[in-house]
N, CA, C and O atoms as CSV, one atom per row, in Angstrom:
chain,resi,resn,atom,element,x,y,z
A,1,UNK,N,N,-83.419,-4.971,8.912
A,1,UNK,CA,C,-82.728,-3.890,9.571
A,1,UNK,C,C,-81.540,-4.413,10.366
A,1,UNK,O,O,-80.460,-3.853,10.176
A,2,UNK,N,N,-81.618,-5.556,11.351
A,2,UNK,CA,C,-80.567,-5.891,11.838
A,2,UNK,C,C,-79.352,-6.318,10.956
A,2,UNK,O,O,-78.254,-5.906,11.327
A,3,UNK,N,N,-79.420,-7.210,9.663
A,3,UNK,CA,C,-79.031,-7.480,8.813
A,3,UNK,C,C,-77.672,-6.010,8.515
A,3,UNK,O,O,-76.464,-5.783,8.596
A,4,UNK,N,N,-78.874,-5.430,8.176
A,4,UNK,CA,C,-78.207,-3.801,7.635
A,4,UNK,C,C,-76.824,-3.137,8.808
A,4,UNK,O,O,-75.846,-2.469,8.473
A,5,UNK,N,N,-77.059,-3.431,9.678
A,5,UNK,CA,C,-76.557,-2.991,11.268
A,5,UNK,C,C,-75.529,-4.037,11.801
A,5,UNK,O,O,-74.819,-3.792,12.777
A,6,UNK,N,N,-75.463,-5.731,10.815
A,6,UNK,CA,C,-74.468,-5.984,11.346
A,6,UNK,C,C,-73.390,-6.002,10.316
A,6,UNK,O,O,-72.187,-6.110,10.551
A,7,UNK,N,N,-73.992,-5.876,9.080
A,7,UNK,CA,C,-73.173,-5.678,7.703
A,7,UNK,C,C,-72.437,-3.960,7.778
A,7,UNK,O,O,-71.252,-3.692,7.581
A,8,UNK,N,N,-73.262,-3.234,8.032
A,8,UNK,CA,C,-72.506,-1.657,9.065
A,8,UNK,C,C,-71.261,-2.086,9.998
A,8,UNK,O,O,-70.100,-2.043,9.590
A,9,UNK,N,N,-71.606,-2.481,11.224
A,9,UNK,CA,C,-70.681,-2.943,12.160
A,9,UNK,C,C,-69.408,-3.089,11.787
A,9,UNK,O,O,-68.423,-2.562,12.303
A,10,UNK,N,N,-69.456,-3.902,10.772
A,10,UNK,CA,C,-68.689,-5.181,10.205
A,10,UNK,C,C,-67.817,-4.685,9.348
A,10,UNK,O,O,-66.696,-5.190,9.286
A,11,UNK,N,N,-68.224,-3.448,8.412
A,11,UNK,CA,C,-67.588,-2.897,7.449
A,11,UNK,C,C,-66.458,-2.049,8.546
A,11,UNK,O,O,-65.238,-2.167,8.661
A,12,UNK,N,N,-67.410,-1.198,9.241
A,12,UNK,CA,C,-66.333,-0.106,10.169
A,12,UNK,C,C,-65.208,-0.955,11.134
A,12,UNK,O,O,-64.053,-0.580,11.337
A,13,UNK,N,N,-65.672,-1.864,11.532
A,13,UNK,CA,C,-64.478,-2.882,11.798
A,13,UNK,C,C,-63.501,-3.032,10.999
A,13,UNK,O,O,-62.403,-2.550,11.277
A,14,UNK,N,N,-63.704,-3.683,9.930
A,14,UNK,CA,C,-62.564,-3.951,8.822
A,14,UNK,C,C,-62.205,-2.272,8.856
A,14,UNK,O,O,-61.029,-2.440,9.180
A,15,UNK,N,N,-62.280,-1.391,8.803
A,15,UNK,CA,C,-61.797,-0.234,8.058
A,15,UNK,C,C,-60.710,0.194,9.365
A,15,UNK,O,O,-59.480,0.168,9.311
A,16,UNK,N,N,-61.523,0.571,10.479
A,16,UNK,CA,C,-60.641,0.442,11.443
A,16,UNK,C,C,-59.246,-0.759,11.822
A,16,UNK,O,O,-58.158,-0.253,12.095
A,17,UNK,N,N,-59.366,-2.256,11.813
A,17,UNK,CA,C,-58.793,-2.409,11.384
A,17,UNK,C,C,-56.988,-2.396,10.656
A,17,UNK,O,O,-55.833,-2.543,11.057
A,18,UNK,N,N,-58.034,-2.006,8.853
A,18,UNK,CA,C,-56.692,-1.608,8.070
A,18,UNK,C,C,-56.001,-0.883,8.619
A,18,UNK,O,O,-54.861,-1.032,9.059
A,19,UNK,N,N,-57.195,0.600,8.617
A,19,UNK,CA,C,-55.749,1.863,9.250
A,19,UNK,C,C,-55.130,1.417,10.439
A,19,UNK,O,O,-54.117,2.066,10.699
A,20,UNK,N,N,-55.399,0.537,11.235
A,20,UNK,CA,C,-54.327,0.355,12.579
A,20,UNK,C,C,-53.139,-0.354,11.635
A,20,UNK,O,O,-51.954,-0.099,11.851
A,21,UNK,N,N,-53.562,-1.277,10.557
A,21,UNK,CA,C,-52.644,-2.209,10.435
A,21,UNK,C,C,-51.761,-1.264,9.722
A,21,UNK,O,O,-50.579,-1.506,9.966
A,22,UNK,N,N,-52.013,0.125,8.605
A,22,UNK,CA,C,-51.626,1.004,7.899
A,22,UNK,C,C,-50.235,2.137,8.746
A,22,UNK,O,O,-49.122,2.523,8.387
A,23,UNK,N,N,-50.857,2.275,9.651
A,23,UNK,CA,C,-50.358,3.135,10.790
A,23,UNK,C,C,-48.962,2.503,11.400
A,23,UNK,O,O,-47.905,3.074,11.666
A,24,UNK,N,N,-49.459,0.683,11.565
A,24,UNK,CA,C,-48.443,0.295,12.310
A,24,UNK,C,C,-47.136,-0.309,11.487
A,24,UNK,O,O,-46.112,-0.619,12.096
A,25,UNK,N,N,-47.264,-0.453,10.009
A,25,UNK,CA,C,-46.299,-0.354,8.839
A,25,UNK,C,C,-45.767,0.674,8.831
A,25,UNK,O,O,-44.542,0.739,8.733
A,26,UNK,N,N,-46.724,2.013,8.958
A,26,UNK,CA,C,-46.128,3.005,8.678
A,26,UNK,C,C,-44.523,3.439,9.404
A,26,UNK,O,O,-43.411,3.660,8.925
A,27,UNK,N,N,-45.198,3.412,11.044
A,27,UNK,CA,C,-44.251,3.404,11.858
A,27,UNK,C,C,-43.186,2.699,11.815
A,27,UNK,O,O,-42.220,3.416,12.081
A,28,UNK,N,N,-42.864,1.528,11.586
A,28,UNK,CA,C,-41.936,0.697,11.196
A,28,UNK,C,C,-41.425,0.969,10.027
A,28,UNK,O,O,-40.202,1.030,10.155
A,29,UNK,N,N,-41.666,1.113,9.226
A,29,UNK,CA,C,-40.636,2.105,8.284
A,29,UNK,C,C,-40.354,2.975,8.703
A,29,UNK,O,O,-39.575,3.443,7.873
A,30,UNK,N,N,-40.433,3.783,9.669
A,30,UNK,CA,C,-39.622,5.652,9.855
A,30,UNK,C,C,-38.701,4.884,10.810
A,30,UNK,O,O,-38.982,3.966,11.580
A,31,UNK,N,N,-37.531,5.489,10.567
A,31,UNK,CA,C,-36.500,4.991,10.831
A,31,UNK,C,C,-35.986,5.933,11.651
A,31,UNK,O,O,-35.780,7.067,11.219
A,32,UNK,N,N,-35.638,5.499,13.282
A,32,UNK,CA,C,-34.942,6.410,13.861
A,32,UNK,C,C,-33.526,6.524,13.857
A,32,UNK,O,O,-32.896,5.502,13.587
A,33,UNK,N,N,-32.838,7.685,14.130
A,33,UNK,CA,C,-31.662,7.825,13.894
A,33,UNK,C,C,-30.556,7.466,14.255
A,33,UNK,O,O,-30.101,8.403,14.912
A,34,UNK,N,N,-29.613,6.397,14.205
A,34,UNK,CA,C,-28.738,5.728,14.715
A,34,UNK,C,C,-27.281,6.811,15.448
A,34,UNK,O,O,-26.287,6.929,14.732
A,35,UNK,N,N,-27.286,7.231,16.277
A,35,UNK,CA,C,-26.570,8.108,16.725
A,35,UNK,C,C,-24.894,7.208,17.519
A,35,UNK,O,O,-24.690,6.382,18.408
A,36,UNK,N,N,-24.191,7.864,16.708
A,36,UNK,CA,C,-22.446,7.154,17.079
A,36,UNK,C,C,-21.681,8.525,17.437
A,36,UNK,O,O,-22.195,9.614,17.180
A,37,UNK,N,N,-20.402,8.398,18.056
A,37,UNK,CA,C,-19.812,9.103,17.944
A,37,UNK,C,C,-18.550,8.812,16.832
A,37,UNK,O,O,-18.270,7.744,16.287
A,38,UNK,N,N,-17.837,10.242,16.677
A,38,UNK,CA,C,-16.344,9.855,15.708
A,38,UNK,C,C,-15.482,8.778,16.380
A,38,UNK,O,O,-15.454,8.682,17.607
A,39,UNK,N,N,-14.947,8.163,15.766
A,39,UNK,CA,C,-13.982,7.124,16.104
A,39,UNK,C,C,-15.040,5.693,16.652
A,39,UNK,O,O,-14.530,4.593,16.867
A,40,UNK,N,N,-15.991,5.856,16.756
A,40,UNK,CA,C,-16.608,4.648,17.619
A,40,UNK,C,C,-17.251,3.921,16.381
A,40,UNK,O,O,-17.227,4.393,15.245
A,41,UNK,N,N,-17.847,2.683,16.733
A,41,UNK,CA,C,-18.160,1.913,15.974
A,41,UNK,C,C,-19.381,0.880,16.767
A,41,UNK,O,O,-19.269,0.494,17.930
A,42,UNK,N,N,-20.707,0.498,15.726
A,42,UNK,CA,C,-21.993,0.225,16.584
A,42,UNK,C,C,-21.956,-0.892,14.888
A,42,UNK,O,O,-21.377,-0.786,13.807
A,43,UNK,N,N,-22.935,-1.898,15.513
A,43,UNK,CA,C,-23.436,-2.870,14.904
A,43,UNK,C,C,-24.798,-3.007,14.271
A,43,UNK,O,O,-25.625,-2.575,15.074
A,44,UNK,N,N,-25.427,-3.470,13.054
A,44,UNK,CA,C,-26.788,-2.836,12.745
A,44,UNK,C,C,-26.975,-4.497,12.038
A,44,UNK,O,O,-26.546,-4.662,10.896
A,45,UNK,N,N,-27.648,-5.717,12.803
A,45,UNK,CA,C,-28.121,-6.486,12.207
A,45,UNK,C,C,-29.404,-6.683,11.572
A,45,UNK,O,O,-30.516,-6.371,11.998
A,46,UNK,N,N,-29.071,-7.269,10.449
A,46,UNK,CA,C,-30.455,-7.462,8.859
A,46,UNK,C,C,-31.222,-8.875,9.466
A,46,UNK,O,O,-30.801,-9.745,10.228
A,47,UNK,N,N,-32.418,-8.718,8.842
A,47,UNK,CA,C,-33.411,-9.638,8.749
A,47,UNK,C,C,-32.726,-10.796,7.545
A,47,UNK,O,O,-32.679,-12.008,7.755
A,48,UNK,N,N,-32.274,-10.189,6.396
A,48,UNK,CA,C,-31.953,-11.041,5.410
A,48,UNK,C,C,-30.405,-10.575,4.870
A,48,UNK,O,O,-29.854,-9.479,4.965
A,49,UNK,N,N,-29.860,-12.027,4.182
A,49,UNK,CA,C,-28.368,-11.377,3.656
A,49,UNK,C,C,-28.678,-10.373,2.623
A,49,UNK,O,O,-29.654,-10.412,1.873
A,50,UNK,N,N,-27.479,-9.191,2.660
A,50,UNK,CA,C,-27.283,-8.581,1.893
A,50,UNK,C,C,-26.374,-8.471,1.107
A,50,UNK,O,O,-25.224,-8.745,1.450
A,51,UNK,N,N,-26.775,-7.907,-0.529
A,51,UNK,CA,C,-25.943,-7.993,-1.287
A,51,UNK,C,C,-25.633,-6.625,-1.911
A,51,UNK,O,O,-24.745,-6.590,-2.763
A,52,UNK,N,N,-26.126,-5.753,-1.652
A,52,UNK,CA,C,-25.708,-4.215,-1.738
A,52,UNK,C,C,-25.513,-2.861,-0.760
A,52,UNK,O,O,-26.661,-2.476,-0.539
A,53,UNK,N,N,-24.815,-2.204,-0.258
A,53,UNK,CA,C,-24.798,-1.380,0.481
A,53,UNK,C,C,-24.416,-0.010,-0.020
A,53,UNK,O,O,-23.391,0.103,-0.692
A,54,UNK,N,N,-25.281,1.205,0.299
A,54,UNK,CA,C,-25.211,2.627,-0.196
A,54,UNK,C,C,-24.981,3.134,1.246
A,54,UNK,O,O,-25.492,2.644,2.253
A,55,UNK,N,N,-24.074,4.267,1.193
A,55,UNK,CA,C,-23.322,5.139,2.169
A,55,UNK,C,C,-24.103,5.914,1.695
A,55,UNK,O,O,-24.693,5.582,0.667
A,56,UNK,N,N,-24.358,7.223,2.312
A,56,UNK,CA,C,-25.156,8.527,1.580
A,56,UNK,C,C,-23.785,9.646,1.843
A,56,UNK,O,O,-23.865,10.739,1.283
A,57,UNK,N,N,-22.910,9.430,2.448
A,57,UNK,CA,C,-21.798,10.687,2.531
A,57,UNK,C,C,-20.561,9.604,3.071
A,57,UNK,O,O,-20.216,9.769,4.241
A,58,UNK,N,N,-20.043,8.781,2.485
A,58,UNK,CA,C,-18.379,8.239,2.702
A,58,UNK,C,C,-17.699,8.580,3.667
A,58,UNK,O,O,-17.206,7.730,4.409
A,59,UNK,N,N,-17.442,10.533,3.959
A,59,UNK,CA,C,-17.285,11.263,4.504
A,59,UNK,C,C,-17.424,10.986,5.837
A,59,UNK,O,O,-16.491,10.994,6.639
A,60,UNK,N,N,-18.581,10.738,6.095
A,60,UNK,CA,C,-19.086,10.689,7.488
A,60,UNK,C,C,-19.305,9.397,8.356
A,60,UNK,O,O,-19.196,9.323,9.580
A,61,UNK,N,N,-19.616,8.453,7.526
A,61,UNK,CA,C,-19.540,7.321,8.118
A,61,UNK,C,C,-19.092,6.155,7.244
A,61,UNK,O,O,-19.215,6.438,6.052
A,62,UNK,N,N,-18.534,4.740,7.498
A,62,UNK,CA,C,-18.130,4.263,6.742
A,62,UNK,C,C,-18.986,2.685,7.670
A,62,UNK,O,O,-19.492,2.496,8.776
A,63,UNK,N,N,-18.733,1.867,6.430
A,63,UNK,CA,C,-19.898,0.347,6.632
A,63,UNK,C,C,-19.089,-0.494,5.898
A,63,UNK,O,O,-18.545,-0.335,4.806
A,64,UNK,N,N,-19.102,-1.728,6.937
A,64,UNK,CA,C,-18.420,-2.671,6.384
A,64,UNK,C,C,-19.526,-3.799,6.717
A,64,UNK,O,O,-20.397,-3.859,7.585
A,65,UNK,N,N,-19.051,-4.869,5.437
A,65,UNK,CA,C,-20.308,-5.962,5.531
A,65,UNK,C,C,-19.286,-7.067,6.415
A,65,UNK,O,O,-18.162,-7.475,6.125
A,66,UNK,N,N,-20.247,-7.398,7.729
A,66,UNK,CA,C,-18.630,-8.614,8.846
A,66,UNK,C,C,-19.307,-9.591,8.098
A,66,UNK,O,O,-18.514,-10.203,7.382
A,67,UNK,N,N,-20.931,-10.127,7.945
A,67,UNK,CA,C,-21.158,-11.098,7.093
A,67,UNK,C,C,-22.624,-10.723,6.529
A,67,UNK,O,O,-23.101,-9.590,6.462
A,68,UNK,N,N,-23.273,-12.030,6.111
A,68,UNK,CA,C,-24.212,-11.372,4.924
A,68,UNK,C,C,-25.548,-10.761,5.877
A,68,UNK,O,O,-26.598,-10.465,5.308
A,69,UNK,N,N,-25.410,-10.625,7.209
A,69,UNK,CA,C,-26.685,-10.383,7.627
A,69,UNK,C,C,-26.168,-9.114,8.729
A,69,UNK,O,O,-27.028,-8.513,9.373
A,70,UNK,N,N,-24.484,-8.722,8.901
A,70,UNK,CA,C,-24.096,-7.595,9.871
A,70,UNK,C,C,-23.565,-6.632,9.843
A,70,UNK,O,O,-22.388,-6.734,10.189
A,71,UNK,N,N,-23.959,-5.420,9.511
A,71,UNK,CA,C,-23.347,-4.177,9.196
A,71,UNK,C,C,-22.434,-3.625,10.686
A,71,UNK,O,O,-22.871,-3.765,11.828
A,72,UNK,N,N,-21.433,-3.147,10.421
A,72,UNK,CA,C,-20.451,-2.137,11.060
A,72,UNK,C,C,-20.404,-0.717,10.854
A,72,UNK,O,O,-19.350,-0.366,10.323
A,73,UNK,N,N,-20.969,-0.066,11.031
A,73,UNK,CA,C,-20.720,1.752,11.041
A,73,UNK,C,C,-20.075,2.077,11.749
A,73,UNK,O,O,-20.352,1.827,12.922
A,74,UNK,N,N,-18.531,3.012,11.347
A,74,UNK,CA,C,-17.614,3.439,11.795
A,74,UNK,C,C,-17.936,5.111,11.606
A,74,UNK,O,O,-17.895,5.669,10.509
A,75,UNK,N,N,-18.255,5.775,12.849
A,75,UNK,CA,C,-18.299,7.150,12.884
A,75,UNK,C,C,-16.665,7.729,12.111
A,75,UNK,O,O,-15.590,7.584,12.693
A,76,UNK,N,N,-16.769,8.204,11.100
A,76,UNK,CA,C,-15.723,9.096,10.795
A,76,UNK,C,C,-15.297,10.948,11.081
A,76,UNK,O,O,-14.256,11.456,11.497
A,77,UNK,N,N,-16.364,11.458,10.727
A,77,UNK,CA,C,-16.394,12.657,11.480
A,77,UNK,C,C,-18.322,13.385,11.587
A,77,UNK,O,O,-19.326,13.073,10.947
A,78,UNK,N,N,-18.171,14.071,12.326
A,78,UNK,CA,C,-19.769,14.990,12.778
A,78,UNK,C,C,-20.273,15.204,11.185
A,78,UNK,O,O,-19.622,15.314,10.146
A,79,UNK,N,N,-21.352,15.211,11.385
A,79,UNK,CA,C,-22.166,14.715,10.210
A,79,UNK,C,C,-23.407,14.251,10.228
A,79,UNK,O,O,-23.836,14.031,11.361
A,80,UNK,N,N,-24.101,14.037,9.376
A,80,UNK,CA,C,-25.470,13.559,9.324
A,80,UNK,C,C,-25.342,12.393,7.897
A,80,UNK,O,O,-24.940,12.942,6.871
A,81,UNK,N,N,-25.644,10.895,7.777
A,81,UNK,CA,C,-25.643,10.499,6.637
A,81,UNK,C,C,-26.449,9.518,6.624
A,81,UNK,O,O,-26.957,9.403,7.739
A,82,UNK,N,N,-26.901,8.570,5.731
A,82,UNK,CA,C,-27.861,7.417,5.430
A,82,UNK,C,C,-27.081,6.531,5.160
A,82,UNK,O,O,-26.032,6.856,4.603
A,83,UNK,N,N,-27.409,4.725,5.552
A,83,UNK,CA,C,-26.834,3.699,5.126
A,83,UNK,C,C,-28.425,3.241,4.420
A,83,UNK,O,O,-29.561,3.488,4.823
A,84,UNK,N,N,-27.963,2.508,3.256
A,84,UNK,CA,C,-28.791,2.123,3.364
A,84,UNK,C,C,-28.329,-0.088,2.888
A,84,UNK,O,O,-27.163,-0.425,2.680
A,85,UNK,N,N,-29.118,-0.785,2.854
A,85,UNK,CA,C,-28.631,-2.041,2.404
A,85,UNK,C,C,-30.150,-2.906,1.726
A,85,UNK,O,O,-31.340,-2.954,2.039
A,86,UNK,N,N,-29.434,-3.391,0.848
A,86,UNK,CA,C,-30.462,-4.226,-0.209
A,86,UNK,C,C,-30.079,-5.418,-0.443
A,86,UNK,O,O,-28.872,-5.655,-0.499
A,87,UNK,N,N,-31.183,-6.592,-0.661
A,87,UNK,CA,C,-30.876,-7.642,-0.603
A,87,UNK,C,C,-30.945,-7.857,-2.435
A,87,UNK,O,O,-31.090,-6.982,-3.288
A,88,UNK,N,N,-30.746,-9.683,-2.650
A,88,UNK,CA,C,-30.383,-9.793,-4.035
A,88,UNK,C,C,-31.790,-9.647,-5.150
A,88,UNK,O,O,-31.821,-10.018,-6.323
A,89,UNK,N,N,-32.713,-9.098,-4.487
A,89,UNK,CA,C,-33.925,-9.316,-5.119
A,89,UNK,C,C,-34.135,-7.339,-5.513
A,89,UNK,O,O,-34.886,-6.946,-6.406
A,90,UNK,N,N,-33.256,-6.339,-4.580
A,90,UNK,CA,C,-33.263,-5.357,-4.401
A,90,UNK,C,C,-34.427,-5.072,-3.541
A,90,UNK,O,O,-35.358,-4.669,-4.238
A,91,UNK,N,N,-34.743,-5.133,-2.205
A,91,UNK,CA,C,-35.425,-5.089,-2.110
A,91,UNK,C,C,-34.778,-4.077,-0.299
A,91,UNK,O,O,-33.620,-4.153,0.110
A,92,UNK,N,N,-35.608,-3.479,0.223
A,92,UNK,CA,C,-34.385,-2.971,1.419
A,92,UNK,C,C,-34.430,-3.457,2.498
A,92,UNK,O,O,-35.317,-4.259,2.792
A,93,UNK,N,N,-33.688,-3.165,3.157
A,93,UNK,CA,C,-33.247,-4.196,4.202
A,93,UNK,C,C,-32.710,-3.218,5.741
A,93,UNK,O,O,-32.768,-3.336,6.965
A,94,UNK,N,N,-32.352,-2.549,5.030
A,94,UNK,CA,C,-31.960,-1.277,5.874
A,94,UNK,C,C,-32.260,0.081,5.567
A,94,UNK,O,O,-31.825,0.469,4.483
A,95,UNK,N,N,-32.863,0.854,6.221
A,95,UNK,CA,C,-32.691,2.322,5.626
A,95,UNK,C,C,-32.856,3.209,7.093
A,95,UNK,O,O,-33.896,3.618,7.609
A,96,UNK,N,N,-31.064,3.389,7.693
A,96,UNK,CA,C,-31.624,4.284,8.474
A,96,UNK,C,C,-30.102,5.562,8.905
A,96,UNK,O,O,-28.882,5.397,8.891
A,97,UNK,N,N,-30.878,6.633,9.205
A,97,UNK,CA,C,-30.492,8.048,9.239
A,97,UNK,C,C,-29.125,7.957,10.374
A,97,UNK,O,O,-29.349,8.207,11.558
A,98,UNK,N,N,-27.597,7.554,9.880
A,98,UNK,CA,C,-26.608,7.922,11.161
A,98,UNK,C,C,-26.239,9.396,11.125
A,98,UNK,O,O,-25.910,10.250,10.302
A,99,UNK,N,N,-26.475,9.257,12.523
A,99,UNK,CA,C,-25.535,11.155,12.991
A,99,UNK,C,C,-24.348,10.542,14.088
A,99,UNK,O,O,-24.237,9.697,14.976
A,100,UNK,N,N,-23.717,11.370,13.519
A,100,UNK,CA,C,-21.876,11.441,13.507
A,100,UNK,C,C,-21.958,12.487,14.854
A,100,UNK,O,O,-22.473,13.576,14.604
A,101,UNK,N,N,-21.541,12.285,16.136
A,101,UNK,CA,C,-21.447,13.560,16.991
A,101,UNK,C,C,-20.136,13.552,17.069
A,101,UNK,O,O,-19.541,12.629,16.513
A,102,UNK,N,N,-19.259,14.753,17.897
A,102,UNK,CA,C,-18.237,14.352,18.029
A,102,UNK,C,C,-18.070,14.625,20.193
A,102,UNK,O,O,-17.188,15.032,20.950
A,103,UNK,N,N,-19.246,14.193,20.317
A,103,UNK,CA,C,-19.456,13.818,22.066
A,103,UNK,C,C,-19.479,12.548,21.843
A,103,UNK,O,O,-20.225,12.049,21.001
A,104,UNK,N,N,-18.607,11.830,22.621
A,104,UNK,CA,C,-18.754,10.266,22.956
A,104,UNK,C,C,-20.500,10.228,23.563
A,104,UNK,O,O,-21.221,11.074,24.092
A,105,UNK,N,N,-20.695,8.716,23.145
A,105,UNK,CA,C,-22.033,8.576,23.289
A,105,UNK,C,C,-21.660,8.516,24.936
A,105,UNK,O,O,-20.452,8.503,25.170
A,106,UNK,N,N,-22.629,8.476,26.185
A,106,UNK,CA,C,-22.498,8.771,27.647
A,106,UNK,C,C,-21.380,9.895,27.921
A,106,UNK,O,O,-20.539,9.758,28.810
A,107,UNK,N,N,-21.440,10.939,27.138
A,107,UNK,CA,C,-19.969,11.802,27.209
A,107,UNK,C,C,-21.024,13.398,27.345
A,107,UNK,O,O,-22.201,13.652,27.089
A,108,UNK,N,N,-19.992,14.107,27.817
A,108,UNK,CA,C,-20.637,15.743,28.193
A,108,UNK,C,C,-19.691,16.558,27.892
A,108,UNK,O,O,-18.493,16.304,28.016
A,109,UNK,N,N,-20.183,17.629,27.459
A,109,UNK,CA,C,-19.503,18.612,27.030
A,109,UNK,C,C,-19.620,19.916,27.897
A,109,UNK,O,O,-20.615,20.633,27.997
A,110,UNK,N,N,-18.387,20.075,28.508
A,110,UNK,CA,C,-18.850,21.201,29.782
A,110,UNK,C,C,-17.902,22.546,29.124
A,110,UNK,O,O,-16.756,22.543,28.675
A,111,UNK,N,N,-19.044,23.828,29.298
A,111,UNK,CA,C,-18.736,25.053,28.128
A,111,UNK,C,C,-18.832,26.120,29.946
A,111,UNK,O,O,-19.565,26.099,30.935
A,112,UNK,N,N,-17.679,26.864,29.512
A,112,UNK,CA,C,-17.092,27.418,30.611
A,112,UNK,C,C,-16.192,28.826,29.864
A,112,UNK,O,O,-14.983,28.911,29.647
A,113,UNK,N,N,-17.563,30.085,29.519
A,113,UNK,CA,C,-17.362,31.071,28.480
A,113,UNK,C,C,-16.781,30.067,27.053
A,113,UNK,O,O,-17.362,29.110,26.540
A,114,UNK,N,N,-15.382,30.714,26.648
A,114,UNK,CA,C,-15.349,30.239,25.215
A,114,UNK,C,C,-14.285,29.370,25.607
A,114,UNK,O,O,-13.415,29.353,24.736
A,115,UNK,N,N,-13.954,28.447,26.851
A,115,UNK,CA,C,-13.506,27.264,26.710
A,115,UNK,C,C,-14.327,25.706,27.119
A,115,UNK,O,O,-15.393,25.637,27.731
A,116,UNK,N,N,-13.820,24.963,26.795
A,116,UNK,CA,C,-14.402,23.276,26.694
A,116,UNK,C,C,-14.000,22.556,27.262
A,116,UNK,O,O,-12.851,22.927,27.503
A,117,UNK,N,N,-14.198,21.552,27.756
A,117,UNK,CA,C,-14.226,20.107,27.690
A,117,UNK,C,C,-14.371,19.352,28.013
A,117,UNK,O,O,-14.469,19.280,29.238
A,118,UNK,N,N,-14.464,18.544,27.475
A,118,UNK,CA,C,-15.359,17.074,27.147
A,118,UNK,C,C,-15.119,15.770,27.979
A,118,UNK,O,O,-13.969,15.354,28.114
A,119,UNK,N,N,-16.220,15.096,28.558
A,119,UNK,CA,C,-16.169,14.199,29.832
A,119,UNK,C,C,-16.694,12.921,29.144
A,119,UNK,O,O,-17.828,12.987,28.669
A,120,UNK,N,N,-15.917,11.617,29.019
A,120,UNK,CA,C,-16.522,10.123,28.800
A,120,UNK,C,C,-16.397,9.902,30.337
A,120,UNK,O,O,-15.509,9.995,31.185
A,121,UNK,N,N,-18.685,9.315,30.249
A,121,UNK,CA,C,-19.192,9.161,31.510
A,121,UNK,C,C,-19.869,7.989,31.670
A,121,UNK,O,O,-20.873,8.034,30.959
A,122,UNK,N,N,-19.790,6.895,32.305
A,122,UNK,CA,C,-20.032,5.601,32.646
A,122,UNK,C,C,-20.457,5.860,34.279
A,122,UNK,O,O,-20.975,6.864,34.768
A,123,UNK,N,N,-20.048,4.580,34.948
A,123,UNK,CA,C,-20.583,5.206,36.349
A,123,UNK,C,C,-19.997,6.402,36.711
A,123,UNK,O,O,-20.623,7.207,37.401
A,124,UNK,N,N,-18.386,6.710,36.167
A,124,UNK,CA,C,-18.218,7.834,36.815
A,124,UNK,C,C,-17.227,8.856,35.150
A,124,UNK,O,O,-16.767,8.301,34.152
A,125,UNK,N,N,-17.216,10.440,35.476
A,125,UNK,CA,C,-16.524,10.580,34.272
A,125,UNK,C,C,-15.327,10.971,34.401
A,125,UNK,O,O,-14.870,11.423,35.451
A,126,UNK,N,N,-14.583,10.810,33.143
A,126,UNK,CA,C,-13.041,11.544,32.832
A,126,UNK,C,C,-12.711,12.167,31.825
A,126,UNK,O,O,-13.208,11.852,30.744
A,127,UNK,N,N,-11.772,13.228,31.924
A,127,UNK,CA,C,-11.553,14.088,30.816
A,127,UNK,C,C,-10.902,13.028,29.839
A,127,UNK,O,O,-10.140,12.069,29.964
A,128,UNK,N,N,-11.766,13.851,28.495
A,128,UNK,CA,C,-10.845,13.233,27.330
A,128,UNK,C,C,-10.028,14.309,26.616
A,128,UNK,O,O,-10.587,15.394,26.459
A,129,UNK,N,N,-8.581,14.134,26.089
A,129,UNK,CA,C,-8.051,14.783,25.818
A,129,UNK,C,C,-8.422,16.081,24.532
A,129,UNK,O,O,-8.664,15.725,23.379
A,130,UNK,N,N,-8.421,17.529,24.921
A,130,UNK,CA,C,-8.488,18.062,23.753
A,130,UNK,C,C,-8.208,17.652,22.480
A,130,UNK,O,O,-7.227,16.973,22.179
A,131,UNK,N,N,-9.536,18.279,21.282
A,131,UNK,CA,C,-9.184,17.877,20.365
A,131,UNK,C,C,-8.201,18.986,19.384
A,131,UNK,O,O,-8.401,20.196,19.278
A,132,UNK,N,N,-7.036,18.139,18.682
A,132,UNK,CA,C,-5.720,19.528,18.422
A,132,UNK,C,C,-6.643,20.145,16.733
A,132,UNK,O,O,-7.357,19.485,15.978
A,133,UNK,N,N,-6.280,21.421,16.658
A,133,UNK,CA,C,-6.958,22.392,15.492
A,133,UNK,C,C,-6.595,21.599,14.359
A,133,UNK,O,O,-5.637,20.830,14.276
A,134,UNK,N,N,-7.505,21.878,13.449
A,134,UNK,CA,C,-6.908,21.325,11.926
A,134,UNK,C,C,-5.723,22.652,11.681
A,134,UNK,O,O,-5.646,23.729,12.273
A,135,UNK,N,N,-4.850,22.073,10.548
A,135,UNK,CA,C,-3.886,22.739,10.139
A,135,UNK,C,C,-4.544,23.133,9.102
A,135,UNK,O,O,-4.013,23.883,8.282
């Protein structure tokens, strides 16, 4: 009987365990969302060099390789898009969700009826200049 009870034990251990170890892969793959503003530019270093890079919208953000292990994302305009990067085995290296705002990151947007605008805020803030209409 004890036999039976530590071979029990022993199993629910291991099982418990996996799923922690299952859970904590899991999490590490979901990828949170790298948030930039337009015009700004943030750095996204790899575990390994890469030899392929996918934009999911051109449009919205743009990636340059500085070397084989450092991505550059250049906010181009508001948007939502995916980088993703693969190494020479194809294997991934990167996969994560940029959103494009067009609030500077530490920046506020003060709405005053149907006019705006917009504050870059560090210790202290300042107006940034309206943005002019598309033609």
């Amino acid at each position: 009987m004890r036999r039976l009870s530590l071979a029990l034990c022993a199993c629910i251990m291991s099982l418990g365990a996996t799923a922690a170890s299952a859970q904590s892969a899991g999490s590490q793959s979901a990828s949170t969302p790298l948030t930039i503003s337009a015009g700004q530019a943030t750095r996204i270093s790899l575990s390994a060099p890469a030899r392929d890079l996918v934009v999911g919208d051109p449009a919205v953000a743009d990636v340059s390789l500085i070397n084989d292990r450092t991505l550059v994302i250049l906010g181009k305009k508001i948007g939502v898009t995916t980088v993703l990067a693969f190494d020479a085995r194809g294997q991934a290296l990167a996969d994560r969700q940029i959103v494009v705002s067009g609030t500077p990151v530490g920046g506020v947007v003060v709405q005053r009826g149907a006019a705006s605008a917009t504050y870059a805020c560090s210790a202290s803030c300042s107006p940034l200049p309206a943005a002019e209409p598309a033609k």
